[in-house]
C-alpha distance (Angstrom), angle and dihedral (degrees) to the residues before:
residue distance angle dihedral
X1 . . .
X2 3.87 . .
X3 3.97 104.2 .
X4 3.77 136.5 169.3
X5 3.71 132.9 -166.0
X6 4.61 102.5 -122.2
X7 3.69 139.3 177.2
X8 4.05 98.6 -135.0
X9 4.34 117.2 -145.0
X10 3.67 111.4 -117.8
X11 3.73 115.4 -120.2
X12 3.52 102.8 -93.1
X13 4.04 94.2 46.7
X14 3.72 85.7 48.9
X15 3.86 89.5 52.2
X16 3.74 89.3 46.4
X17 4.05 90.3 55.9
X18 3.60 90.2 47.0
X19 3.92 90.1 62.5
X20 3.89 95.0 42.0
X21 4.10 87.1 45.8
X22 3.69 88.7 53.6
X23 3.32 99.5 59.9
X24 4.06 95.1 44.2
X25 3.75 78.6 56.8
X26 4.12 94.1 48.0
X27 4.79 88.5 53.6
X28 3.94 114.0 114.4
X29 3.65 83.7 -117.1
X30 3.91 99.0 56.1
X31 4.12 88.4 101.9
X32 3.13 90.7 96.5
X33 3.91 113.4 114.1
X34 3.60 94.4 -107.4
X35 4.21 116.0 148.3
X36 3.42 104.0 -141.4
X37 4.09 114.8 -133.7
X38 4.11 102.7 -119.0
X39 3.66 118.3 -125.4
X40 3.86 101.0 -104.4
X41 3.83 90.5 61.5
X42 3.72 101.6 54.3
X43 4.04 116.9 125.4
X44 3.44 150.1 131.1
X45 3.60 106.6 -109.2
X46 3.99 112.0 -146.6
X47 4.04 98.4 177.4
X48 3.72 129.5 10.3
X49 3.53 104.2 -149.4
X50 4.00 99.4 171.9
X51 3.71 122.0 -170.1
X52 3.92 106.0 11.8
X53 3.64 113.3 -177.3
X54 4.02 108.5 -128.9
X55 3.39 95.2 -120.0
X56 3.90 88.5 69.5
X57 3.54 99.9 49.9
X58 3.65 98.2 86.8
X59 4.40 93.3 55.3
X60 3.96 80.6 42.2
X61 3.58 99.2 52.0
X62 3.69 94.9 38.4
X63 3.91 93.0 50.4
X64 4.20 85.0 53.2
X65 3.71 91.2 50.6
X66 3.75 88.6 60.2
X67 4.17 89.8 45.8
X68 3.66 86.4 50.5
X69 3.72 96.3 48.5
X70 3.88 87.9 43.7
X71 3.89 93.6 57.1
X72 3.82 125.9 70.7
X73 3.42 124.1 -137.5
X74 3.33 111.7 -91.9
X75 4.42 137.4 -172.8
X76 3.59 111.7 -106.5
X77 4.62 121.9 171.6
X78 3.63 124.1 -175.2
X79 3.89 112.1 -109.1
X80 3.62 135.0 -177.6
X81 3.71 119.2 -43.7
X82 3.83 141.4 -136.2
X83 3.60 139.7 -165.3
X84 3.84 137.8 -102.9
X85 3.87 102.5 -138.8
X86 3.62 112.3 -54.6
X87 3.52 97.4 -51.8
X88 3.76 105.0 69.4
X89 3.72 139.9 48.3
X90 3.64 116.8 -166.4
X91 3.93 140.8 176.4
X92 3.75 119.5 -128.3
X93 3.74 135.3 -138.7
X94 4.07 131.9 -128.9
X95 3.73 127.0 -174.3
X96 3.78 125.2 51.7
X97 3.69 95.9 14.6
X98 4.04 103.9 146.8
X99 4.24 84.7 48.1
X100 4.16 84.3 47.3
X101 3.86 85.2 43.0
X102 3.93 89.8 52.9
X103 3.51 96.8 46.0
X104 4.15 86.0 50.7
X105 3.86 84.2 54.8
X106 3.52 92.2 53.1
X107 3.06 97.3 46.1
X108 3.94 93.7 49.4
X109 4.00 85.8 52.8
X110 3.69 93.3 51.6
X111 3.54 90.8 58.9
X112 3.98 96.8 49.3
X113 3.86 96.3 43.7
X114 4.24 89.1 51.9
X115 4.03 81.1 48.6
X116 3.70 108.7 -105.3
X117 3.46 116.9 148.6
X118 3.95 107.4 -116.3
X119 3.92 105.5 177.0
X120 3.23 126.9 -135.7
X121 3.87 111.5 -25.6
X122 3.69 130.8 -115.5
X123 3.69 147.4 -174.2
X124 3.42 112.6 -80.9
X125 3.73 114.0 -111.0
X126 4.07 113.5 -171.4
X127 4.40 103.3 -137.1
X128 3.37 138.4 150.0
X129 3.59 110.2 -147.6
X130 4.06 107.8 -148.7
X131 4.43 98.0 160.2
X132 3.83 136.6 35.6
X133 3.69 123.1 -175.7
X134 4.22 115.0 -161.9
X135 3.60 83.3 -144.1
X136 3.63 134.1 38.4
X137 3.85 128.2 -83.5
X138 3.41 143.0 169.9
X139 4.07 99.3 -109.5
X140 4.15 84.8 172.8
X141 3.91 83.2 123.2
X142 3.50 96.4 53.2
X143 3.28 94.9 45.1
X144 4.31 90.6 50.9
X145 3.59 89.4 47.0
X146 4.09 86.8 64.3
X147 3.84 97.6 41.8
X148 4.21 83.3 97.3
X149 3.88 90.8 38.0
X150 3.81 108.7 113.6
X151 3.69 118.3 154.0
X152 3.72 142.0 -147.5
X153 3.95 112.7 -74.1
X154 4.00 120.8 -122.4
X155 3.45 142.3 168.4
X156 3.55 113.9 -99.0
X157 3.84 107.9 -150.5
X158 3.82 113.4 152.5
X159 3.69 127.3 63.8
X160 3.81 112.5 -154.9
X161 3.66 140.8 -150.5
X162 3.44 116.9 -147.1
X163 3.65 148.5 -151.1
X164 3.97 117.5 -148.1
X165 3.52 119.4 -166.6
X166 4.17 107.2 -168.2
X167 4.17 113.7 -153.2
X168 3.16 118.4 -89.2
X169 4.38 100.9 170.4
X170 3.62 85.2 81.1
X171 3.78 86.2 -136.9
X172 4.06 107.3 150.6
X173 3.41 111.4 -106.6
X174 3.87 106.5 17.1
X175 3.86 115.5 132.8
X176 3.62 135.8 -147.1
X177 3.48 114.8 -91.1
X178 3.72 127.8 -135.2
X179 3.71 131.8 -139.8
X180 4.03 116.7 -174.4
X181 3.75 100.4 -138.1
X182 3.78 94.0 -173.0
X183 3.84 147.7 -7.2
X184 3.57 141.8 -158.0
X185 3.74 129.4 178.7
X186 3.71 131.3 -117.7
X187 3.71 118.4 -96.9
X188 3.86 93.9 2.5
X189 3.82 137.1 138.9
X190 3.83 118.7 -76.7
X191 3.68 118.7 -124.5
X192 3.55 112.8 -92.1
X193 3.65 85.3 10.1
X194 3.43 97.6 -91.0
């Protein structure tokens, strides 16, 4: 199954996005053939683990328990946003960004110690991603139009494993959809107390 390890928005962040993201979607220049990431699949992916045989899911879930448990909860707002290219838009993060960095790392080394193959490794960079073009576009009005975006602040305090499910209808438009197989909270007890 094709997993990856995610800090999920509460409700009322999410809600929050959905206002900014409607009026990046209401600019002259929105004609752009950008697909717009829904609501329900918002995250900030820590590791991309990809096709994870189920056998392997147990050692990988039990070695993020003990990242979770490791990491204290820690404030975290959307902020701004920027752009990968001229393919995707993205939302960033302020607050607690080196403790969000460590739990990424974590996370990362959970998934090569249970054996998943993680690719070469990178810097951590906290982003949202909420528009993909197939081809490339200048998105430097989008990204203007969220220099002044700062969101409400929250506590993150659950890292997330989850379930993506990629289109396969072929109708334009449809997104992945995202299933949170399981989730631990920061700086809690291990099971058994280990």
């Amino acid at each position: 199954m094709r997993l990856f390890a995610a800090v999920l928005l509460p409700e009322d962040v999410s809600s929050e996005l959905a206002s900014a993201v409607d009026g990046l979607r209401k600019l002259p220049e929105a004609d752009r053939g950008l697909r717009w990431t829904g609501r329900p699949g918002w995250h900030f992916t820590l590791a991309f683990y990809g096709e994870v045989a189920d056998e392997v899911v147990p050692d990988l879930s039990a070695r993020l328990e003990r990242a979770a448990s490791r990491t204290d909860p820690f404030p975290l707002s959307l902020r701004g946003g920027g752009r990968f290219g001229g393919r995707a838009l993205w939302v960033g993060a302020t607050g607690d960004v080196p403790t969000m960095r460590l739990l990424a790392e974590r996370a990362e080394a959970a998934g090569r110690k249970a054996g998943v193959a993680m690719g070469e490794h990178r810097r951590y960079r906290p982003h949202l991603t909420v528009a993909r073009g197939r081809d490339a576009a200048d998105l430097s009005p989008y990204v203007s139009a969220l220099d002044d975006f700062a969101g409400r602040p929250w506590t993150v305090g659950e890292l997330c494993l989850v379930r993506s499910r990629l289109p396969r209808s072929g109708v334009p438009g449809e997104q992945p959809r995202y299933e949170t197989l399981t989730q631990w909270a920061l700086g809690g007890p291990l099971v058994g107390g280990a």
